[in-house]
Structures are given as structure tokens and as C-alpha cells.
C-alpha positions as CSV (number, residue, x, y, z in Angstrom):
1,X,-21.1,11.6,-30.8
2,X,-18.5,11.7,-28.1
3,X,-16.2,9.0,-27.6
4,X,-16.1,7.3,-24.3
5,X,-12.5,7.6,-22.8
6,X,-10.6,4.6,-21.4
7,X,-9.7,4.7,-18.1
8,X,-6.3,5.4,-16.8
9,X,-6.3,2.8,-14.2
10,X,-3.8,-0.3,-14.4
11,X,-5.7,-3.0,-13.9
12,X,-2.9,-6.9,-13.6
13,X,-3.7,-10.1,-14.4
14,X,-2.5,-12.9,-12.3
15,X,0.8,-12.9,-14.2
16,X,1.8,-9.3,-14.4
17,X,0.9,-8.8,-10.8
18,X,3.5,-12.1,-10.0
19,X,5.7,-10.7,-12.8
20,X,5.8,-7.3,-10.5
21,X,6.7,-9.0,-7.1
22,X,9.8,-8.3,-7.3
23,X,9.7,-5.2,-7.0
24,X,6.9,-5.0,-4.8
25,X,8.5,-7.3,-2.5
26,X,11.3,-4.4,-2.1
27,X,9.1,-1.6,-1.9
28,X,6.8,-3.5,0.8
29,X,10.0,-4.2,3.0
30,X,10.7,-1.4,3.3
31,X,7.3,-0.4,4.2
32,X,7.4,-3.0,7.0
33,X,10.4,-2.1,8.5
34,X,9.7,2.1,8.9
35,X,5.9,1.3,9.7
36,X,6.7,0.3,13.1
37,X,8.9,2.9,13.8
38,X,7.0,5.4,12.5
39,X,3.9,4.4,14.9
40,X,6.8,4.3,17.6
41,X,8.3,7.7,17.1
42,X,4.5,9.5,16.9
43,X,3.6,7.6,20.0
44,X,6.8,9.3,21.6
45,X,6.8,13.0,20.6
46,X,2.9,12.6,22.0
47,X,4.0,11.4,25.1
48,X,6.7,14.0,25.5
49,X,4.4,17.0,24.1
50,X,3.8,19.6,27.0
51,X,0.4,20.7,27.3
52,X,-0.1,24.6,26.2
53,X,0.5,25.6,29.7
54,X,3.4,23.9,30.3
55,X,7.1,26.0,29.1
56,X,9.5,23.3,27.6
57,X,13.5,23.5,29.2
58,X,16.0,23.9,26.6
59,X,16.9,20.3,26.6
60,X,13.7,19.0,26.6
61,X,12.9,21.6,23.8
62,X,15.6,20.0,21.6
63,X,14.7,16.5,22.1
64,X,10.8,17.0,21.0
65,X,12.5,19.2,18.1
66,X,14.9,16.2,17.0
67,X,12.0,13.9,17.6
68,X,9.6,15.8,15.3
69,X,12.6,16.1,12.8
70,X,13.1,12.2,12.8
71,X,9.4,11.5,12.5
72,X,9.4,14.0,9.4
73,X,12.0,12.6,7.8
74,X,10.6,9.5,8.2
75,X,7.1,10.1,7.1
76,X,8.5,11.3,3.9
77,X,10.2,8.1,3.0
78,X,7.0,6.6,4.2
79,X,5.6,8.7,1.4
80,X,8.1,8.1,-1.1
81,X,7.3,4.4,-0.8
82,X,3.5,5.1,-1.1
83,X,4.1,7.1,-4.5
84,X,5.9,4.0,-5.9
85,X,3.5,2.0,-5.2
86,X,0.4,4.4,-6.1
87,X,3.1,4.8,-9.2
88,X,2.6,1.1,-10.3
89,X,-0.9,1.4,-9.6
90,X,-0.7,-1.0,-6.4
91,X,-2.9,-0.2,-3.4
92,X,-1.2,-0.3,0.0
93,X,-3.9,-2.0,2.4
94,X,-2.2,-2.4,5.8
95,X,1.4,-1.0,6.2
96,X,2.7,-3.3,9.2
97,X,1.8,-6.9,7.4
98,X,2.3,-5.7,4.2
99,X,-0.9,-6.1,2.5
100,X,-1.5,-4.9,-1.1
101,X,-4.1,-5.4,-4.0
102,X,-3.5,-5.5,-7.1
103,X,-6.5,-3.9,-9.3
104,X,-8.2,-6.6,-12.0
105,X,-10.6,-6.5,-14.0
106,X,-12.4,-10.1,-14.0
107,X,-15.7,-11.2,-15.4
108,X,-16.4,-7.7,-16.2
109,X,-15.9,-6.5,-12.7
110,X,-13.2,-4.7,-11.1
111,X,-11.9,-7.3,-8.4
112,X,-8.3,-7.2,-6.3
113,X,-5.7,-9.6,-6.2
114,X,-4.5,-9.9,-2.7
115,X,-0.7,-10.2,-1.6
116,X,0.9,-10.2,2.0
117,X,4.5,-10.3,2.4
118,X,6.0,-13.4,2.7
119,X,3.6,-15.2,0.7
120,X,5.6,-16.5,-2.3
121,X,3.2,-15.3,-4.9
122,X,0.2,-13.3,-5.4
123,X,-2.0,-16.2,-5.2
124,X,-5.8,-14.7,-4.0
125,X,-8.4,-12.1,-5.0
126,X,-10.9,-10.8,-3.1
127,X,-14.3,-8.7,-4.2
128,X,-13.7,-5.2,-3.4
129,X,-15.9,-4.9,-0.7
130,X,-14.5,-8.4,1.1
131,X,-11.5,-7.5,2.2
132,X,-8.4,-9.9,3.4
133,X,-10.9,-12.0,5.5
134,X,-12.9,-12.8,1.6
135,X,-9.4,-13.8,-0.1
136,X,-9.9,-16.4,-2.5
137,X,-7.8,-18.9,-4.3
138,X,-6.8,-17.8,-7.6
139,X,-7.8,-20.4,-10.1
140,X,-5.8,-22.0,-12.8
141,X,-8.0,-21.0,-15.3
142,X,-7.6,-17.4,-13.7
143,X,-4.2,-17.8,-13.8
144,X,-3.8,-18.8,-17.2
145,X,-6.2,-15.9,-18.1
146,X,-4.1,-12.9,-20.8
147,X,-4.7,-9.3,-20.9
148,X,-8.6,-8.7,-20.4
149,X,-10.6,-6.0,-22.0
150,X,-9.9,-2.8,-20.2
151,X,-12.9,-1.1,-18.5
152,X,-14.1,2.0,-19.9
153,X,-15.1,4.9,-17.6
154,X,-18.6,6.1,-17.7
């Protein structure tokens, strides 16, 4: 008989995900802060894209060229910030509020504790399928509640 394995997923309780907001806090930040510019710089370098037919001057060639570069560079520290995040098992839900769930495990379902930046605590939980709009109060007694049994994977 095979054994089932347990899954690899890190699933918080109300404590460990407030015990992590820290460093959440700085990683979402800094999410905030490039998102915008990021959108900014990609709306740009579209703008200033030639069609196929057009030929690019030399000058105009350099700015799309530093423009792409910028937006590159960018886009990888975008990324970096994702991996930390994917890293503590955090999912990033909307990089310009900075909206994140925290995977839990409650009443034998997998539920998400819901944090925005600039909320001081991680404070709701929402179904999976609810979104930010079905945030929920976390209770006290959900609060209060220790490690729960870890799901196993079927």
C-alpha cells in the first residue's frame, strides 16, 4: 500500500501570516512602487514603437532601445519580488494595491487570508473562489486557532 504524500504547500494560520508581515510589508512596497512604473514604461515604448513599415532615426532608435532596457530591468526586479513572495508561499493578487493571500487550511478547506497594504494586520479570509469583494472578518476564535492538520494531496 502506497503512502499518500503530504503536500508541499505552506498553508498560515492567522498568527504566522501576522508573524510574516513584516516582511511582506517590505516585499509589497516595493511591489507598489515599480508596479506603476512598470505599466508606465510599457505604455511608453508602445506608444513610441514604429509600425513594421516605418525605419526608426538613430535617435529615436536609441531611445526605444534604452526604454526597452529600463522596462527589462525593471520587469526582472518585478520578478525577483514575485519569487519572494511565491518563495514564502504568498500569492500576489493585485500588484498596484498590494493585495495578497495567504494560503489556510480551515475547517478542512483550503481558504485565503486576505491582506492589502496598509492594513495593519492580516485581519480577513476569503473562500477561494470570493475574492477581495467576499473578505471576511477573521474571528477570535480563528485567531486563536494553532497549527491545523496539513492537507494531504490526493
Amino acid at each position: 500500500m502506497a503512502k499518500t504524500p503530504k503536500t508541499t504547500k505552506k498553508y498560515y494560520t492567522a498568527g504566522e501570516a501576522n508573524a510574516a508581515l513584516p516582511l511582506v510589508k517590505a516585499i509589497v512596497q516595493d511591489i507598489t512602487r515599480l508596479a506603476p512604473d512598470l505599466r508606465e514604461r510599457y505604455d511608453r515604448l508602445r506608444r513610441v514603437m514604429p509600425s513594421e513599415e516605418l525605419r526608426l532615426s538613430a535617435v529615436h532608435s536609441e531611445e526605444v532601445q534604452q526604454l526597452q532596457e529600463t522596462l527589462d530591468r525593471d520587469q526582472d526586479q518585478m520578478n525577483a519580488y514575485l519569487a519572494e513572495l511565491h518563495k514564502l508561499g504568498i500569492e500576489l493578487k493585485d500588484p498596484f494595491t498590494g493585495l495578497v493571500d495567504f494560503p489556510c487550511w480551515l475547517d478542512n478547506r483550503e481558504v485565503y487570508l486576505c491582506w492589502r497594504f496598509g492594513e495593519p494586520e492580516v485581519g480577513h479570509w476569503h473562500e477561494l473562489d470570493a475574492g477581495f469583494a467576499g473578505r471576511q472578518k477573521i474571528s477570535p476564535t480563528m485567531a486563536r486557532t494553532e497549527r491545523l492538520p496539513a492537507p494531504r494531496e490526493v
